[in-house]
N, C-alpha and C positions, 0 to 999 in steps of 0.2 A: 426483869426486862431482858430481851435478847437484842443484841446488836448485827444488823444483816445492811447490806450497801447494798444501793441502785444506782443505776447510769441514766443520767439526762446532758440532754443540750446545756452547753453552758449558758447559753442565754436563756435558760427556764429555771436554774437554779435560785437563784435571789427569788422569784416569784414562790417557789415550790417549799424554799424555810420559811419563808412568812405565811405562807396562805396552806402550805399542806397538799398532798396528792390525792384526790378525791377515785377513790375508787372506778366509779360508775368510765371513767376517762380514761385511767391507766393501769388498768386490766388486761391481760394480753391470753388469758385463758379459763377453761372454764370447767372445774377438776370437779369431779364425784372423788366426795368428803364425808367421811361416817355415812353415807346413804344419800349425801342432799348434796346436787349442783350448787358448786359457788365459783364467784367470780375472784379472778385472782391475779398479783400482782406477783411475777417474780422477780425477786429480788437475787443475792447471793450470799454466799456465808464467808468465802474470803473475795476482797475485790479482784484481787489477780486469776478467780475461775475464768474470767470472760479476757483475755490477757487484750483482744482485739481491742475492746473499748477500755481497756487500762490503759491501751498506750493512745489512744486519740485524743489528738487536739484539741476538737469538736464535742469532744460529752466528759462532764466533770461526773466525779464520784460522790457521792452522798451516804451519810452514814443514818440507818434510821434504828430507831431504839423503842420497842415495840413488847406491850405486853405477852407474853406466851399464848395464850388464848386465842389469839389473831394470827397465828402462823404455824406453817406446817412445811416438812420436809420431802420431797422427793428427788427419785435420782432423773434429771434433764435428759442423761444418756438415754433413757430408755424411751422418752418422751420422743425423741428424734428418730430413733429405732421404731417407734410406734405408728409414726405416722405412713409406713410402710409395713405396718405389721400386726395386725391387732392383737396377735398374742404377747407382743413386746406391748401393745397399750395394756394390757389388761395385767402385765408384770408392773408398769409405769403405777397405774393404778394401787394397786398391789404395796408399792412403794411407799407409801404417804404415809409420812408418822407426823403425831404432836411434835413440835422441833425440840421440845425438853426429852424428847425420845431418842434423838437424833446424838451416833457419836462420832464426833470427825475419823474423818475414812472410812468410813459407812457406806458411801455411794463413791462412784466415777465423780458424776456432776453433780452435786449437790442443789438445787434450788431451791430456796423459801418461798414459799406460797403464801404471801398476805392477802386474811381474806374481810380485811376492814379497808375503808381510809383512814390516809395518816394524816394529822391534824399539827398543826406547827408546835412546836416545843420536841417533837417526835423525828425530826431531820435537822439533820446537818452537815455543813463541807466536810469529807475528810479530807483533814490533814495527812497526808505521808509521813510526816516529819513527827509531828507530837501529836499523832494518836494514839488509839488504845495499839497495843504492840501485836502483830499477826504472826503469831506461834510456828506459821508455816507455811510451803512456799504457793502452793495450790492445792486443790482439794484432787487431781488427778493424780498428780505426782503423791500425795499422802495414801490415798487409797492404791495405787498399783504397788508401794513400797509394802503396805501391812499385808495385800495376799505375798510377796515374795517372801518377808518374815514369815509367818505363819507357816510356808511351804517350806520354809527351811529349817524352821525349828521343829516340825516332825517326818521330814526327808534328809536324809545328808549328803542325797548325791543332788538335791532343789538346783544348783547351781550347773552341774555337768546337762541336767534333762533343758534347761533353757538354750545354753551353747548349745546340743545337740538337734533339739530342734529350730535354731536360729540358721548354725552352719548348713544342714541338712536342706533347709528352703534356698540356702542362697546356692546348693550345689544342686540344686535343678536350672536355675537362671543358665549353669556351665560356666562362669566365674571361679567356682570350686571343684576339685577333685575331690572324691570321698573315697575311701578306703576302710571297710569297716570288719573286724573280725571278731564273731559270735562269741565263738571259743574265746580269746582274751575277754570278751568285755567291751575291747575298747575300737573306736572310729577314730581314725586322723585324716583331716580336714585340709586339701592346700591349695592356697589360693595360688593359681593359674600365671598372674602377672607377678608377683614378689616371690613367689617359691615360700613362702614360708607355711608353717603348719601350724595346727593346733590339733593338740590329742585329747581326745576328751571322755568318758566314761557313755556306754549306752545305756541311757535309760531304761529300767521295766515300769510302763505305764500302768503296768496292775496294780502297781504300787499308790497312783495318784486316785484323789477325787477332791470334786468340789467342795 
C-alpha cells in the first residue's frame, strides 16, 4: 500500500471516511496512461507540496492508503507549464510512472494520480502530531537540493557558478557593480548601497550539463 494525502472542505471530511470518494465526482483530470484516457484524482506525496491549503482553515488534510496498482506519479510542474505549452504537456505526459517507480526528488511537484475510487477503510484524518513521520520538508525543496548535490559532487566550483550567475542578474537591475577579470578567473560583485563585496570564481559553462 502507498500512503498519499488529499485536501477537502472540512465539512466533507467525516462524509468522505465513512462513505469514500467516488471517482466519477472527484476527478480533476484526465491523463493518457500506458495508452488509455483515465480519469484521475490528484492527490500528493507529502501534505506540505500544496503549503496554501496546508495552512487553511477551511480544508482538512486526509491520509489515503491506496493499493499500488491505482496510482501513478507525475511531475504537476510540468502540468502547469503545459497548459501553455504542448511540448511541456507532452514532457508532463512523458512523466508518469507506476508510483512504486517513483523516487522522492524525482519531480519539482510530485502528484499522485489515483485512478480508482477510494472506498472507506482507505481514508483518513491526518494527524500532524502522531502520524506516520514525513521524512522531509516538501517535495520542491527535496528535489531543488538533489540537482544542487549532484552538481556539486561532480563540479567544484557548483557553488561559485550559482553566486556568479545569481549576482550577475541582479547587476543588471544596477543594484550591483560587477567587476570581472578573464585573466584572474575571478568577478567581484558590489552592492551599490552597503559597499560591500563579494568575490567569486567565473564559471566555464562547458563544463555544465543537464
Amino acid at each position: 500500500m502507498v500512503e498519499v494525502y488529499y485536501y477537502l472542505p472540512v465539512e466533507e471530511v467525516t462524509h468522505a471516511v465513512e462513505c469514500g470518494l467516488k471517482l466519477s465526482k472527484h476527478y480533476d483530470k484526465e491523463v493518457l496512461i500506458q495508452g488509455e484516457s483515465r480519469k484521475c484524482i490528484s492527490a500528493l506525496i507529502n501534505p506540505r507540496d500544496d503549503l496554501e491549503k496546508y495552512r487553511s482553515e477551511r480544508l482538512r488534510c486526509v491520509k489515503l492508503e491506496l493499493p499500488y496498482d491505482y496510482c501513478y506519479v507525475a511531475d504537476k510542474s510540468l502540468y502547469e507549464v503545459g497548459l501553455n505549452s504542448s511540448e511541456a504537456m507532452e514532457l508532463y505526459r512523458r512523466s508518469v510512472v507506476p508510483v512504486q517507480e517513483y523516487k522522492f526528488g524525482m519531480y519539482r511537484l510530485p502528484e499522485c494520480l489515483v485512478v480508482s475510487t477510494i472506498i472507506p477503510g482507505q481514508i483518513s484524518v491526518l494527524s500532524k502530531m502522531l502520524d506516520s513521520p514525513i521524512l522531509y520538508h516538501n517535495s520542491e525543496e527535496l528535489y531543488i537540493n538533489n540537482i544542487i548535490e549532484n552538481y556539486k559532487d561532480g563540479h567544484g566550483y557548483f557553488n561559485d557558478a550559482m553566486l556568479y550567475s545569481f549576482y550577475s542578474r541582479l547587476a543588471k537591475t544596477e543594484k550591483i557593480d560587477k567587476i570581472e577579470d578573464n585573466n584572474s578567473g575571478i568577478a567581484v560583485f558590489i552592492d551599490k548601497e552597503t559597499g560591500r563585496s563579494a568575490v567569486i570564481r567565473i564559471p566555464d559553462m562547458d563544463e555544465y550539463k543537464l
